[in-house]
C-alpha positions in Angstrom: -14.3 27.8 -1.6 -11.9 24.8 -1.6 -11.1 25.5 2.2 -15.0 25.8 2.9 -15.2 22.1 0.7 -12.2 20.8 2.8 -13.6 21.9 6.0 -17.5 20.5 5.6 -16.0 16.9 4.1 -13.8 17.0 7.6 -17.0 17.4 9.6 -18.8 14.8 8.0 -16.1 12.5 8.5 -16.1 13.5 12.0 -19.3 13.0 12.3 -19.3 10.0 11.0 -16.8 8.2 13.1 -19.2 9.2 16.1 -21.4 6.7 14.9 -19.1 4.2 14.3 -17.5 4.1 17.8 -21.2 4.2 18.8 -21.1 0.6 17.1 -17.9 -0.5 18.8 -19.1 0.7 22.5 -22.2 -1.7 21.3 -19.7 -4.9 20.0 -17.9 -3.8 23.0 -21.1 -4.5 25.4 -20.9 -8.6 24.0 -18.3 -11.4 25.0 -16.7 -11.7 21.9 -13.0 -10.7 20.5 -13.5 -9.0 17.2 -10.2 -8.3 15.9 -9.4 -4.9 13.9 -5.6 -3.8 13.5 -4.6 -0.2 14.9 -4.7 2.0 11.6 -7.4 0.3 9.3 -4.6 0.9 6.6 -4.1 -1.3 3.6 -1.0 -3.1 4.3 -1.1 -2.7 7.7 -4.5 -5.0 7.5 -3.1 -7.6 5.3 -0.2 -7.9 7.9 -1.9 -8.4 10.7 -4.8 -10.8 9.5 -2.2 -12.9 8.3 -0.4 -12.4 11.7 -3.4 -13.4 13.8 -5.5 -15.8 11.1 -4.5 -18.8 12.7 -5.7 -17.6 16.3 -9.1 -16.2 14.8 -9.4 -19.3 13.4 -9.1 -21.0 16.6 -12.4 -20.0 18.2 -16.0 -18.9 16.8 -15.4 -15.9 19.6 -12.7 -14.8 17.8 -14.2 -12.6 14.8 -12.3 -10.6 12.5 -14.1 -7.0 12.2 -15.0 -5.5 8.2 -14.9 -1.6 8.5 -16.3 -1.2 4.8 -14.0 0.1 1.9 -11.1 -1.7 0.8 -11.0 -3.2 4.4 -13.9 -5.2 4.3 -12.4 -6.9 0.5 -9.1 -7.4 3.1 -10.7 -9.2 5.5 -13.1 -10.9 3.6 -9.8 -12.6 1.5 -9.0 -14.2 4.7 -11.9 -14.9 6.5 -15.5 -16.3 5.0 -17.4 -15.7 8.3 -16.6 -11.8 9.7 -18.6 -9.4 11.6 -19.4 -5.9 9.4 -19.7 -3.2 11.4 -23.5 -1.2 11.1 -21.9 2.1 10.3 -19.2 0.9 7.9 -17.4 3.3 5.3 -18.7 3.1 1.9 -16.2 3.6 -1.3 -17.6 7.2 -2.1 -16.9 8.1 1.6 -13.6 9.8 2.9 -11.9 6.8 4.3 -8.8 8.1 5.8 -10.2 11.3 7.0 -12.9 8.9 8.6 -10.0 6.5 9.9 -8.3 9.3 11.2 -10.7 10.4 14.0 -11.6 6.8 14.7 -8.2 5.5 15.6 -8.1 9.1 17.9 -10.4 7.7 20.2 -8.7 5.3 22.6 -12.0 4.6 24.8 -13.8 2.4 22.0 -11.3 2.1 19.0 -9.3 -0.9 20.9 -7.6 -3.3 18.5 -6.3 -6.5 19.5 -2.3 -6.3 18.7 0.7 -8.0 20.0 3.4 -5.9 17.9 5.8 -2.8 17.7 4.4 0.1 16.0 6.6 2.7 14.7 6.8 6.3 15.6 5.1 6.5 12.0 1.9 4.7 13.2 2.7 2.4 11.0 3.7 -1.5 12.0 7.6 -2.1 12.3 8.4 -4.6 9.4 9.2 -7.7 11.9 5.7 -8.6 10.9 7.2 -9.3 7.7 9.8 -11.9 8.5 7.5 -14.9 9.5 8.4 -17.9 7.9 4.9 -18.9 7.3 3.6 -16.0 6.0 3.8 -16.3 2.2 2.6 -20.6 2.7 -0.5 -19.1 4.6 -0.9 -16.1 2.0 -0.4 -18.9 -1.3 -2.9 -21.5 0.3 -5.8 -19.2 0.8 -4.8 -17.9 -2.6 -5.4 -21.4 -4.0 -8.9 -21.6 -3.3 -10.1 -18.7 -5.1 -12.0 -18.2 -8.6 -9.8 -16.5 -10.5 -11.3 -15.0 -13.9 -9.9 -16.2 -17.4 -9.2 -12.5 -18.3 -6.9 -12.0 -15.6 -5.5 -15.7 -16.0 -4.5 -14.9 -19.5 -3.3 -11.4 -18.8 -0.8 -13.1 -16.4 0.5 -15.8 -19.0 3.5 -14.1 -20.3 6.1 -12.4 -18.1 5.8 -9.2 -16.6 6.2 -6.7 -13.9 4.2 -4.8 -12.2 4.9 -0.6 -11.7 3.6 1.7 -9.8 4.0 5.5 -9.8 2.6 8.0 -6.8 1.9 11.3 -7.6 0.5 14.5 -6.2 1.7 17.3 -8.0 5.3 18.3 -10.2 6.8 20.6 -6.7 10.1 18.0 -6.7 11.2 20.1 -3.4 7.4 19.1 -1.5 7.9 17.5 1.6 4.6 18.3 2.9 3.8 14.9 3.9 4.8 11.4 4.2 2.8 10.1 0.9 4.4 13.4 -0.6 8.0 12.7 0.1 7.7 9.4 -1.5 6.4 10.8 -4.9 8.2 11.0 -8.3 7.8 14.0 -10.6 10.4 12.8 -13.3 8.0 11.2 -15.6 10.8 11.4 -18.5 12.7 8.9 -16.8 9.5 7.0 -15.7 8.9 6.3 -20.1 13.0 5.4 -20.2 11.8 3.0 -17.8 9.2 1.3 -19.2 11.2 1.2 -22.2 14.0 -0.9 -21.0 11.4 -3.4 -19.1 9.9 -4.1 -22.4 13.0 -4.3 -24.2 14.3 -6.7 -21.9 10.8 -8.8 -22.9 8.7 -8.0 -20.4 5.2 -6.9 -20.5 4.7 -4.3 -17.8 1.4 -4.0 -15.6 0.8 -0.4 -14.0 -1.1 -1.0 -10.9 -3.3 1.8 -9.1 -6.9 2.9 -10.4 -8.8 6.5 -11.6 -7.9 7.9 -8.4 -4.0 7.5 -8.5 -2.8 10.7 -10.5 0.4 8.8 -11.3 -1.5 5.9 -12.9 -3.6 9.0 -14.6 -0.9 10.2 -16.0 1.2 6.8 -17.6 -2.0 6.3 -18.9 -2.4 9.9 -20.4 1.3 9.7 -22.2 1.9 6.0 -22.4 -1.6 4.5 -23.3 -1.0 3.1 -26.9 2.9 2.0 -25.7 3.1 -1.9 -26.9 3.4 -4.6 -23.9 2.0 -1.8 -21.4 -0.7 -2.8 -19.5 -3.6 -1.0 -16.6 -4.8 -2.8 -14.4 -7.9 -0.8 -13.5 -9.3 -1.8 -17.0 -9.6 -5.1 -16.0 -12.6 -4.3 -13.0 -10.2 -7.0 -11.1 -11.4 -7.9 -7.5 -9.5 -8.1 -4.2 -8.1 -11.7 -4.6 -7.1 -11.5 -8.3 -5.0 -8.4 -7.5 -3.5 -10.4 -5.1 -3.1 -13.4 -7.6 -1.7 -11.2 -10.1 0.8 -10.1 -7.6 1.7 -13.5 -7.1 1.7 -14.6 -10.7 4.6 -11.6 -10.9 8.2 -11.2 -11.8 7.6 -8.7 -8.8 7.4 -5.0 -8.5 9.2 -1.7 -9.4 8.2 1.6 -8.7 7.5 4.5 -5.2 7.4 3.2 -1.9 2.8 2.4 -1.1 1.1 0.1 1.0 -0.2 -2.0 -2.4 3.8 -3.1 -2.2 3.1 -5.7 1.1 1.4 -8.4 -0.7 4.7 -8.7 -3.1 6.9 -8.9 0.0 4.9 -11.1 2.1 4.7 -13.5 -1.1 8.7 -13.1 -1.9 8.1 -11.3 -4.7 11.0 -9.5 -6.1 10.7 -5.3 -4.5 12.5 -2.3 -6.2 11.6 0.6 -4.9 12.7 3.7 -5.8 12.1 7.3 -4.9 11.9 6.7 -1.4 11.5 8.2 1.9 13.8 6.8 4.7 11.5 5.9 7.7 12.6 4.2 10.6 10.4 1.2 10.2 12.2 0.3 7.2 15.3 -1.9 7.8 17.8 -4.3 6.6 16.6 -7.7 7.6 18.7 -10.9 5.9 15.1 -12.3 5.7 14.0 -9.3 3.3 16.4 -10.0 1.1 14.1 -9.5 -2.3 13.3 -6.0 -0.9 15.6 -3.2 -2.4 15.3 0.3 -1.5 16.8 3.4 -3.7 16.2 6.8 -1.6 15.7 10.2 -2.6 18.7 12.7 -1.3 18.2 16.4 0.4 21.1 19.0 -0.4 21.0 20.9 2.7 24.0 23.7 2.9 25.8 22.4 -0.2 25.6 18.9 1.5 23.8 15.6 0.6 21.8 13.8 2.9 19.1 10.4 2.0 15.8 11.7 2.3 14.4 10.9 5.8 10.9 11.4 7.4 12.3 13.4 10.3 12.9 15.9 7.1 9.2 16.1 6.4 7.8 19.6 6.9 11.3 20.8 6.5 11.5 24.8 6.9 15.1 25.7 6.0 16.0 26.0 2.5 17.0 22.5 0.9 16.8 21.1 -2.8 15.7 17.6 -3.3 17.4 15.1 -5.8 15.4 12.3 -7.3 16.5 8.8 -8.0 18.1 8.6 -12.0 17.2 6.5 -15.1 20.4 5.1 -14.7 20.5 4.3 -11.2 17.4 2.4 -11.5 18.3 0.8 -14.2 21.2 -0.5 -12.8 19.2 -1.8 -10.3 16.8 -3.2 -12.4 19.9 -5.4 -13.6 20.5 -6.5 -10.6 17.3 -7.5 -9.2 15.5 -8.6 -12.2 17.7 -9.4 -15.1 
C-alpha cells in the first residue's frame, strides 16, 4: 500500500511540473530575464539571489522568479517586486519530488547562472566567499518588521541546534540527507546540557516535519533554557534575524546552515558527510566541520558521498560527546 502511495504522489508531482514548464515555455515567449537558480533548493536560493541581487536590481527586465513554497518566502526577502509563476507549488504539495522533474527538463527549466556546480548538484561554496555578502544580507535585514516575541526571545545569549533525522539504522547510507543524520540522541541531551551550563539558552531550529526536532522536543520539552522555534509561527525574515541575532550554530550538516555562514556566524557541524563541494577556504574560517568515519576491512575512513549506497560490508562511527564538546570549546567558549 505504501509503494502504491509513493508511486501516485510521484505521478502527481510529475504531472504537475508539466504545467509548470508549460508556464516557463510561456515566460520564455516574453523579452524579459526572470532569474531562478538551478535546484530551487533552500540554500542554494539564498546564494544565488544574494549573488545576482545587485544585477536584478539593475534593470526592471531583470525579474527574480517565486516558484511557491519556501522559495517564494526566499525570494520575496530579497526582492519586493517578483514575478510568481501561475502554477506555483503550494506548502501541502511535494516540493522536491516536484523540483525534481522540473530541473530534468533542460528545454524550458533554464536558469540564469554564472557559477561551478558540484557533481552533487549542489553550488560549490566559492559563492560563499564574497566579501559583500553578509553587508548586502545585514542591510536588507535592517528594513524588516521584526515581531516583539521574537525580539525578546533573542535578548539573552544563545545558540541555535539543529538535529536531522530519518530513522535509528546508524549504518544507512541510503542517501545524501541520510548520511548526514545523527541517531545518538544520548549524546545530543549531554549536549544540550553543557550549552546551558555554559549560560546559554539554546534554540532548536526545524518545524513538525523535522523528526529530529520531533523528537528533542518529545524527550527534552520541559528542559530549562531550551527553546523551539516552530512555536513561535516565525516568518522568513525573522528566522533569518534570529540567525543573525546568534552566537551561531551547532548541530548536522542542512541547507538552513547558509544564512549563519553567509552572515559570519559561528558553524559547528558535526555528523557529517564529506562532499566535494565542501572545502577549506581561509575566508570560511567560522565554518568547522567534524565528519562521521566508515570502518571498512578493520580500517577507518571519514565518511564521504562517493560511500553513499555503499554495498560491501562497513560499520559507521558517529561523532562523540566528547569530541563535540571539545569543539564546542573551541569555537564557542
Amino acid at each position: 500500500m505504501k509503494k502504491i502511495l509513493i508511486l501516485f504522489i510521484d505521478l502527481c508531482a510529475f504531472i504537475y511540473s508539466r504545467f509548470i514548464i508549460l508556464n516557463l515555455f510561456l515566460l520564455g515567449l516574453t523579452n524579459k530575464k526572470f532569474y531562478y537558480n538551478h535546484s530551487l533548493g533552500f540554500g542554494d536560493s539564498i546564494c544565488y539571489y544574494l549573488h545576482y541581487y545587485n544585477e536584478i536590481r539593475s534593470s526592471r527586465q531583470n525579474i527574480p522568479l517565486a516558484f511557491g513554497s519556501f522559495h517564494e518566502k526566499i525570494v520575496s526577502f530579497f526582492f519586493s517586486k517578483y514575478k510568481k509563476i501561475f502554477f506555483k507549488i503550494f506548502a501541502f504539495m511535494p516540493y522536491y519530488r516536484i523540483i525534481k522533474y522540473l530541473t530534468g527538463s533542460t528545454s524550458y527549466f533554464k536558469p540564469i547562472f554564472n557559477y561551478k556546480i558540484g557533481i552533487n548538484g549542489l553550488m560549490e561554496d566559492d559563492l560563499l566567499l564574497s566579501k559583500n555578502y553578509d553587508k548586502i544580507f545585514k542591510n536588507i535585514l535592517a528594513k524588516k518588521k521584526i515581531s516583539n516575541k521574537v525580539k525578546k526571545l533573542t535578548k539573552k545569549k544563545y545558540i541555535c541546534f539543529f538535529i536531522k533525522n530519518y530513522n535509528n539504522n546508524i549504518n544507512d547510507l541510503s542517501s545524501n540527507p541520510v548520511c548526514r543524520q545523527t541517531t545518538n540522541f544520548e549524546k545530543i541531551k549531554k549536549i544540550l546540557l553543557y550549552l546551558i551550563s555554559k549560560n546559554f539558552n539554546v534554540l532548536i531550529l526545524g518545524n513538525s516535519k523535522d523528526k529530529g526536532t520531533l523528537a528533542i522536543k518529545k524527550k527534552h520539552k520541559n528542559m530549562e533554557k531550551l527553546y523551539f522555534l516552530e512555536n513561535y509561527k516565525i516568518n522568513f525574515d525573522e528566522q533569518i534575524y534570529i540567525s543573525n541575532k546568534s552566537s551561531g550554530f551547532i548541530g548536522n550538516q542542512a541547507g538552513l546552515i547558509i544564512p549563519f555562514i553567509l552572515l559570519k556566524k559561528k558553524t559547528l557541524v558535526f555528523d557529517g558527510c564529506a562532499t566535494p563541494y565542501i572545502k577549506k577556504h581561509t575566508n570560511l574560517k567560522h565554518v568547522h566541520y567534524i565528519f562521521k568515519k566508515i570502518v571498512i576491512n578493520k580500517k577507518k575512513f571519514q565518511l564521504h558521498s562517493k560511500f553513499e549506497n555503499y554495498k560491501k560490508k562497513y560499520s559507521i562511527i558517529e561523532n562523540n560527546y566528547r569530541e563535540i564538546k571539545k569543539k564546542i570549546n573551541k569555537i564557542f567558549l
